[in-house]
N, C-alpha and C positions, 0 to 999 in steps of 0.2 A: 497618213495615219488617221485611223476614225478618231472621232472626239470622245469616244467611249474608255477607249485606252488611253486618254492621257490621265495622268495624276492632275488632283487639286481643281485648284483655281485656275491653268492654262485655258480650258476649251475658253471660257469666259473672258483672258488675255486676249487669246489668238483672235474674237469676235472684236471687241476694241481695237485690234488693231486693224482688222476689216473696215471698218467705219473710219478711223481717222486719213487710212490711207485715202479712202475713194471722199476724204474732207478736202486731200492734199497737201495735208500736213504733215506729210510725208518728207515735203520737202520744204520745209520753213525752217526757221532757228529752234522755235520751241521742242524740234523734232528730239534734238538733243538731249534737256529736260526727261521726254516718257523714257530714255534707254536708260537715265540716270536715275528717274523712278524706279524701274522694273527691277536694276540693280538692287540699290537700297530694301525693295520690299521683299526680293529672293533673298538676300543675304540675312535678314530677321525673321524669314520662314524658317533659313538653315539653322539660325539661331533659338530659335522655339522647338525645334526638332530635337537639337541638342539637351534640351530640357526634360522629354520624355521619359517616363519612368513606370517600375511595375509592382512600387510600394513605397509608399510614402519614406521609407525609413531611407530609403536610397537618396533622397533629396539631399544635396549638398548646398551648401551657404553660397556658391557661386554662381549654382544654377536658381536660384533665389535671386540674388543678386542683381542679374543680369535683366529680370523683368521690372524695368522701369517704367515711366513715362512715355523717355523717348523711344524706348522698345515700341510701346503701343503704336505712337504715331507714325512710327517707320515701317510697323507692319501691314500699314495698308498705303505707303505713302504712293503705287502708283495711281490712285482714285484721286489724287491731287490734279494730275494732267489734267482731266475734265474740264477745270475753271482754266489751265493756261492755256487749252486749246479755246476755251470759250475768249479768251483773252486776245489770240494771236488770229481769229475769224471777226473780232469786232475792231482789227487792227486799230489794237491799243496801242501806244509806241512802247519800246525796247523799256525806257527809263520812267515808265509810267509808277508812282509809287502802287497801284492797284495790284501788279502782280506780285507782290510782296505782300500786300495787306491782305487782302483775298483768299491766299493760301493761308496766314497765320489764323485767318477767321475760321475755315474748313478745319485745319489741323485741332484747334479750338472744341470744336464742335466733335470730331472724329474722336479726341480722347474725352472727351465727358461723357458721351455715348458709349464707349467703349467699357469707360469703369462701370455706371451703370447696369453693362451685359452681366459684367463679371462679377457683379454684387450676386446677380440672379444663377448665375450658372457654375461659381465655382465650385458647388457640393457634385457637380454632374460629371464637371473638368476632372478632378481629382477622380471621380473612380472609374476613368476612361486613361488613366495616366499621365492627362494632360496642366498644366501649369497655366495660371493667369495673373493677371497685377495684383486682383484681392486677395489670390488665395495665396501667393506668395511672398506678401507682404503680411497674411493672418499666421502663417507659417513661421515666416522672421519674427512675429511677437511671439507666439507660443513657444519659442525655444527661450525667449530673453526672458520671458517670466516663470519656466519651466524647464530649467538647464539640463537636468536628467532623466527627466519623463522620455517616455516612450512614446511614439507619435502613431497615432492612427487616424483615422475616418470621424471616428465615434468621439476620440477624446476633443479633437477641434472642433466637430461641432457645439460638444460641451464646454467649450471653452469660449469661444467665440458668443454663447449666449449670457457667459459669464462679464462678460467683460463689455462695460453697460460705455465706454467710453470709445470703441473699436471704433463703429459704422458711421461717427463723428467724425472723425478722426480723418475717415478715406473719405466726406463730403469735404473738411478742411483740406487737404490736400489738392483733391479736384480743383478747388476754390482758387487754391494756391499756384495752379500749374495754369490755370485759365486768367489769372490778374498777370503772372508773369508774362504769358504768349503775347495778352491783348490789351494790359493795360497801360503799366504803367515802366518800362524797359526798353534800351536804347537802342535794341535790335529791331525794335517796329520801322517799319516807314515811315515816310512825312506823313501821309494821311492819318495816321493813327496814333503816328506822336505829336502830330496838331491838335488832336480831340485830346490826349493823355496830358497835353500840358497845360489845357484849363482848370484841372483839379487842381485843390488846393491839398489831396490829401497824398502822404508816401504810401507806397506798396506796406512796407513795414505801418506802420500807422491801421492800417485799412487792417490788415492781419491780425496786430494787436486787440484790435477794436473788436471784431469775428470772437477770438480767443473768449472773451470775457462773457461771450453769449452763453453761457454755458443753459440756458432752456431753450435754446433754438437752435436747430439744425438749418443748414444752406436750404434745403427743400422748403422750407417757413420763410427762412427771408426773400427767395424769389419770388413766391406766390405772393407778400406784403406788396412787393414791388411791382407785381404784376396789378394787383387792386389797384395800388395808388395812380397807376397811369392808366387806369379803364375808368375808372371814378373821378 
């Protein structure tokens, strides 16, 4: 079949998997992992599909819903293999906490990038039919503050410029979804729960703390912290 005619993102599958086969890792353990990626990141394709729509009014609460966090990470989770193939070519062993930590740091990394995108792109998403974490979560607030308005294009952008506490909001969250992966929770690794258990402070602690900033945004506190360790 030419590469012309497939849909999506495949021609660019079918080449990865070009490459990894003539790696050989075709026939390793980790082999198992990319079929259980490719799974996972088709099945939240079909799940994003399911979201499609040809006016905003048609959005149901479900299909709102459904675009989470883990949605994000799972929609591209099979770009994960990459580090386990780098993993299983630098024969790391099986029980290494690396392969654990490694991906929670990529995953990390893949949803802050991602909201990010959707800061920038969700006025684009919406009049192409398409649904993303901001705009579906800026959607879920405009109903809860606006129970029988009428929803369009026009009134969320005017709303979203209304509402001086939104774009905070989705940096806390970020903040929130990135101390969970990699700070301070008992699903990390030893590697990562070794670094996580010289602090002295709680996840909640650290949250509460953020909360209180109310004239700083996450973008200000990393660039503080970016100074402090250049200087």
């Amino acid at each position: 079949m030419p590469p012309a005619t497939i849909l999506g993102a495949h021609p660019a599958l079918l080449k990865m998997m070009e490459s990894y086969v003539s790696l050989g890792l075709a026939t390793t353990p980790c082999w198992a992992n990319f079929w259980q990626l490719v799974h996972t990141s088709a099945t939240t394709y079909l799940q994003e599909t399911a979201t499609r729509f040809t006016h905003l009014a048609e959005i149901t609460p479900t299909q709102l819903a459904s675009l989470t966090l883990d949605f994000v990470g799972q929609r591209v989770a099979i770009i994960y293999f990459n580090t386990l193939a780098q993993c299983q070519l630098a024969a790391i062993p099986a029980n290494d906490a690396r392969w654990h930590d490694l991906i929670a740091a990529l995953r990390c990394f893949v949803v802050a990038r991602q909201i990010g995108d959707d800061v920038g792109d969700w006025q684009t998403d919406l009049q192409v039919g398409q649904l993303n974490y901001v705009s579906a979560r800026l959607i879920s607030r405009f109903y809860e503050v606006n129970h029988s308005q009428a929803i369009d294009l026009e009134r969320l952008v005017g709303y979203q410029i209304r509402d001086e506490t939104l774009w905070r909001e989705f940096e806390r969250a970020r903040l929130r979804q990135i101390l969970g992966e990699a700070g301070l929770l008992t699903e990390l690794g030893p590697g990562l729960t070794k670094l996580a258990n010289k602090s002295t402070a709680t996840l909640t602690e650290v949250v509460a703390e953020l909360d209180h900033l109310s004239d700083k945004s996450l973008s200000d506190l990393v660039l503080e912290q970016r100074r402090a360790k250049l200087w």
